[in-house]
C-alpha positions in Angstrom: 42.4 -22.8 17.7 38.7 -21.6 17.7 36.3 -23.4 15.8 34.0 -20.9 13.8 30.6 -21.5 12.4 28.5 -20.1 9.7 25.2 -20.7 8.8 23.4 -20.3 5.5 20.4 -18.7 4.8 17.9 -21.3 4.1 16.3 -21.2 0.5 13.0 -20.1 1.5 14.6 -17.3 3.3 16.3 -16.3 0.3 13.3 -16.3 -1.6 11.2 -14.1 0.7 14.0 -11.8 0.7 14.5 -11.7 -2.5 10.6 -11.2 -3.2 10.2 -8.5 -0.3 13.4 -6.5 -2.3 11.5 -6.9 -5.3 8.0 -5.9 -3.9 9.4 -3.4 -1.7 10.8 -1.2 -5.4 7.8 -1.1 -6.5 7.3 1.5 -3.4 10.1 3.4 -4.5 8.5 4.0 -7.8 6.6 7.4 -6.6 10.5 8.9 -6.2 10.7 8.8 -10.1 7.4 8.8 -11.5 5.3 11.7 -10.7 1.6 10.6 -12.2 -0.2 9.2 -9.3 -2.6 7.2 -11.9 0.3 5.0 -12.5 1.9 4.8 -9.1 -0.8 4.5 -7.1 -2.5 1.4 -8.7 1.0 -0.1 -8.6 1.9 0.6 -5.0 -1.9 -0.9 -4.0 -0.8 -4.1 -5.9 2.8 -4.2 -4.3 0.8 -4.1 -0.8 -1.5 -7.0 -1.5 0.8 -9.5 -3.5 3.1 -8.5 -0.3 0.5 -9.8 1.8 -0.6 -12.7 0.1 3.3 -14.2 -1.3 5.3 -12.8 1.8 2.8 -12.5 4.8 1.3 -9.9 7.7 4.8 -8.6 8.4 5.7 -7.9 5.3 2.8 -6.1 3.7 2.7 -4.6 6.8 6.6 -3.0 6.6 5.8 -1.9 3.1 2.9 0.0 3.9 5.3 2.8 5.2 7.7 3.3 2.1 5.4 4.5 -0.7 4.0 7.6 1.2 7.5 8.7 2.2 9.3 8.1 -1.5 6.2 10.1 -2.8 7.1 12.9 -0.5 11.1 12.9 -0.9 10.6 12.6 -4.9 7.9 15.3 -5.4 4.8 13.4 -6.4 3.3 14.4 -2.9 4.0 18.5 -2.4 6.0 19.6 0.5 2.7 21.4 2.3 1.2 18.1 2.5 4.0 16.7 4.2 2.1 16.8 7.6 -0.3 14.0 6.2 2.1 11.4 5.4 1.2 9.6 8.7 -2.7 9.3 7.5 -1.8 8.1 4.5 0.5 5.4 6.0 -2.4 4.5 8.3 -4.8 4.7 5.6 -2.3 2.0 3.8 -2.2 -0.1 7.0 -6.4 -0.1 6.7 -6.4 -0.8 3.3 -4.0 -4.3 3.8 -5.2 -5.5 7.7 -9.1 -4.9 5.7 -8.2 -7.6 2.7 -6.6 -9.7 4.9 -9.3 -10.0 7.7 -11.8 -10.2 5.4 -10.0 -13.0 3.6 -8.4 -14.7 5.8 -12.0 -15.7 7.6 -13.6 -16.9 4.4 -14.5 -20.1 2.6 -15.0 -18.4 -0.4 -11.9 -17.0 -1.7 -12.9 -14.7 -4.8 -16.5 -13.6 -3.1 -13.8 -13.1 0.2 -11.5 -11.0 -2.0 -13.6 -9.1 -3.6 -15.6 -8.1 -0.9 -12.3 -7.8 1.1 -10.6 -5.4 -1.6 -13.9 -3.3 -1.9 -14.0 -2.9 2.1 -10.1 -2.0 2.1 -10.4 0.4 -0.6 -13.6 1.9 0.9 -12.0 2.4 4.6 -9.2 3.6 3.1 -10.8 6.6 1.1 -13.4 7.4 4.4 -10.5 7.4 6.2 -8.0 9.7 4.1 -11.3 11.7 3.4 -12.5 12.3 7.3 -8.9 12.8 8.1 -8.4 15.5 5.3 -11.6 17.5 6.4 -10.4 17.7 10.1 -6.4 18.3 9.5 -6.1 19.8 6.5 -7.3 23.3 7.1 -5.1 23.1 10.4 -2.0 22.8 8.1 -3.0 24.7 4.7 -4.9 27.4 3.8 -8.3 27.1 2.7 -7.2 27.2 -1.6 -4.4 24.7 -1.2 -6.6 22.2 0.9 -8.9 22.4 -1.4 -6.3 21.0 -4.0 -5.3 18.4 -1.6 -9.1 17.6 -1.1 -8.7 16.3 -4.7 -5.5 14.7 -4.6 -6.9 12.2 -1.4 -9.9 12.0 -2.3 -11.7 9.6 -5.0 -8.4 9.4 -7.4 -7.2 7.5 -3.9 -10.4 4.5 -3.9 -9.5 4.5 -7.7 -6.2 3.8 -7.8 -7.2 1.0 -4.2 -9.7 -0.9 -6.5 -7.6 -0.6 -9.3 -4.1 -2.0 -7.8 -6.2 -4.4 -6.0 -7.4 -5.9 -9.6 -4.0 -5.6 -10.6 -3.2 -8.2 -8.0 -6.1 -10.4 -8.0 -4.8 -11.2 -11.9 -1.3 -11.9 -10.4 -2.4 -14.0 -7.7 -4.4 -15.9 -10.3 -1.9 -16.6 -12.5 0.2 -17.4 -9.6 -2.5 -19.7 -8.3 -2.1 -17.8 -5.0 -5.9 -17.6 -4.4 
């Protein structure tokens, strides 16, 4: 007879999986809701309490979904399709920014403020210098013009906003 084993996923396993499925529909919140003043400060908080509860990985993983659930539900037009990789890599900046800046601080709120500001600024330079060279490749000169508004400051907005979002979590989670 063969002897079969099983193991059980350890409780803090269970936890972080549990929190990343949690975390992780807050990204799946620009399928359904199509006002990117709600979304986006929501899914900039997602990415930072995924960083801070969960780790680099994690926060890391989740800085894919939101982009592409904003372009399958309709908040980010079809046209504009092309630019889903800057805005994943504008994510990516945003989250590796916080993080550095943090992590290599003795001063945790000066670090995460001046951490959240320097995300949120690279991000929008980023998305902004990457809109002025690819845009007109992809769209004509009217629609990227539209675009041009949709990246640019309602983007560093909804970063410092969803970053102050977290910050009160973290707080009250005594997380920083």
């Amino acid at each position: 007879m063969q002897n079969i084993q099983s193991r059980a996923l350890a409780w803090p396993a269970v936890k972080s999986l549990g929190l990343f499925v949690v975390l992780s529909s807050v990204a799946f919140l620009p399928f359904f809701i199509h006002w990117q003043w709600l979304t986006g400060p929501l899914v900039n908080a997602m990415l930072i309490l995924a960083l801070f509860l969960l780790g680099r990985p994690y926060a890391f993983t989740l800085c894919f979904i939101p982009s592409l659930m904003a372009l399958a539900g309709g908040l980010l037009p079809a046209p504009l399709a092309p630019l889903v990789p800057f805005i994943m890599i504008s994510n990516l900046f945003y989250v590796f920014t916080l993080d550095l800046i943090y992590a290599r601080s003795a001063f945790p709120v000066r670090a995460y403020g001046l951490g959240l500001l320097s995300g949120a600024g690279l991000k929008f330079i980023f998305l902004k210098i990457s809109l002025r060279l690819f845009l007109p490749i992809f769209l004509s000169a009217p629609l990227a013009a539209k675009a041009g508004v949709l990246f640019s400051w309602t983007q560093l907005a909804t970063a410092l906003s969803g970053g102050l979002i977290a910050w009160s979590i973290l707080v009250f989670l005594k997380r920083v």
